[in-house]
N, C-alpha and C positions, 0 to 999 in steps of 0.2 A: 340658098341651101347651106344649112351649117356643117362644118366640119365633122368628120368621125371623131369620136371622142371615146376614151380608153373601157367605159362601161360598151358599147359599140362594140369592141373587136370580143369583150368579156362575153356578151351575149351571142355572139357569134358562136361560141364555141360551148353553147348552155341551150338549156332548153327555150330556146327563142322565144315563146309564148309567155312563160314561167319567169325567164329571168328580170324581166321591165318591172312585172308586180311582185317580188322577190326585193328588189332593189326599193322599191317605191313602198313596201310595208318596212324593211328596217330604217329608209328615213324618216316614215312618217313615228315608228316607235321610238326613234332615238328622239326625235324632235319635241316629241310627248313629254317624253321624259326630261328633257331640260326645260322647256318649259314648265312642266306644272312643279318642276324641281323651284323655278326661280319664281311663278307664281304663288307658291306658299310662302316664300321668305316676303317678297311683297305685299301680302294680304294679313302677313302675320303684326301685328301692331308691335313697334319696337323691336324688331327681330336685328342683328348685328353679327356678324362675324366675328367680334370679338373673343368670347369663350375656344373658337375652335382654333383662330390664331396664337391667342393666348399658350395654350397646348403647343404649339407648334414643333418639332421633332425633326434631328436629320441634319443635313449640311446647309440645310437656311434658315433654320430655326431662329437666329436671333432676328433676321431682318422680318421673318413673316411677324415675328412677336412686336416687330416696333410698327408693324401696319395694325393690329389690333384696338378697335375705337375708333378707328378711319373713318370717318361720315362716306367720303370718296370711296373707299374699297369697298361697302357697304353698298354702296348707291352699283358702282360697276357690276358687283357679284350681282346682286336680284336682278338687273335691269342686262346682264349679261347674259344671263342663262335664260331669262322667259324671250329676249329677242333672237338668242343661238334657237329656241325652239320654234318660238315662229316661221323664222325662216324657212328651215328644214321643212316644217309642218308644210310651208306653200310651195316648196320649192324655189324661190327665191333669194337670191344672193347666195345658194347656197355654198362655192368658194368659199365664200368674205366668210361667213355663219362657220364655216369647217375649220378655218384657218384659228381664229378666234376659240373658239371650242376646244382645239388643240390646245391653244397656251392656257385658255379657263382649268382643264382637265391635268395638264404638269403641272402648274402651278397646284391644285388641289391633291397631288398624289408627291410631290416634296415638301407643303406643308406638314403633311401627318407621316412622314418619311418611316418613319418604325414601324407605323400600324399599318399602313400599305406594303411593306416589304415585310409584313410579321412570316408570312406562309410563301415569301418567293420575292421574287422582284416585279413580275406579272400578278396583278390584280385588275379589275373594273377599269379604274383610270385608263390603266396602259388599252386596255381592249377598243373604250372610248374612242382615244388618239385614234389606233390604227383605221375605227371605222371611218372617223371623220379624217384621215388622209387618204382614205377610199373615196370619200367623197371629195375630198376637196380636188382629187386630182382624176375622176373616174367621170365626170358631167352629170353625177345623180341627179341635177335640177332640171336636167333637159327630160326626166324620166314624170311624166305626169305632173309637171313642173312649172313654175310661171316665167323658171328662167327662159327654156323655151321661148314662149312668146317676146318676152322681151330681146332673148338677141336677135329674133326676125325683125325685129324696128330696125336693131341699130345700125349706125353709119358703119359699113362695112371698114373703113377707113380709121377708126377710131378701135385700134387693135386694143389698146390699154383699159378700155370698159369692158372688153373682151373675158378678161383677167380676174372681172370679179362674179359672174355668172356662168354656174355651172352644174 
């Protein structure tokens, strides 16, 4: 039997029925959404982050500006966001997928530092973060989830694979 996990005590105190598919449609939307986010820059022929690095604004602006034409940050971005989407989408790894999405989403809201803080310091990014440390620390994957199945295999013994399914 798996542990209570903090989405658990949240449904406790929510419309029991409501909450599990409540939870299970804003993963599967956020999940969408990084995915077909990183499936268009992948499908798009020559597509590169350069231009938007290029741009770059804010207290890191010069470092984001010397990753611009990066083959690697290029390769990371596409192949980060369609697999942050996957995940989510199956429920799977979704921790690892949260944690990841987290630094993909700061990093993309201090690259354009001005234009994200034009109208406040909260914009999309920061909203992003907060869901995906909802999830990363709420067991969203245990919710219609493949993490689920998978931590019923694991070696109860083996707390540290524990850590990336949830």
């Amino acid at each position: 039997m798996r542990k209570s996990t903090a989405f658990d005590a949240f449904a406790q105190g929510s419309y029991q029925d409501l909450a599990p598919f409540a939870a299970l449609v804003l993963r599967l939307v956020l999940g969408l959404l990084f995915f077909l986010a990183g499936w268009a820059k992948l499908t798009t022929e020559g597509w590169t982050a350069a231009g938007f690095l290029q741009n770059a604004t804010g207290p890191f602006a010069s470092w984001f500006q010397s990753l611009a034409g990066n083959g690697f940050v290029d390769f990371l971005n596409m192949w980060g966001l369609t697999l942050i989407g996957v995940a989510l989408v199956l429920g799977l790894l979704v921790r690892t997928a949260s944690f990841f999405g987290i630094v993909l989403m700061a990093l993309y809201y201090f690259a354009d530092f001005a234009g994200n803080t034009a109208h406040g310091l909260i914009d999309e990014h920061i909203v992003y973060i907060v869901v995906l440390l909802l999830f990363l620390v709420g067991g969203f994957g245990h919710v219609w989830g493949l993490d689920a199945l998978v931590e019923r295999r694991l070696d109860h013994s083996s707390k540290w694979a524990r850590l990336f399914f949830g």
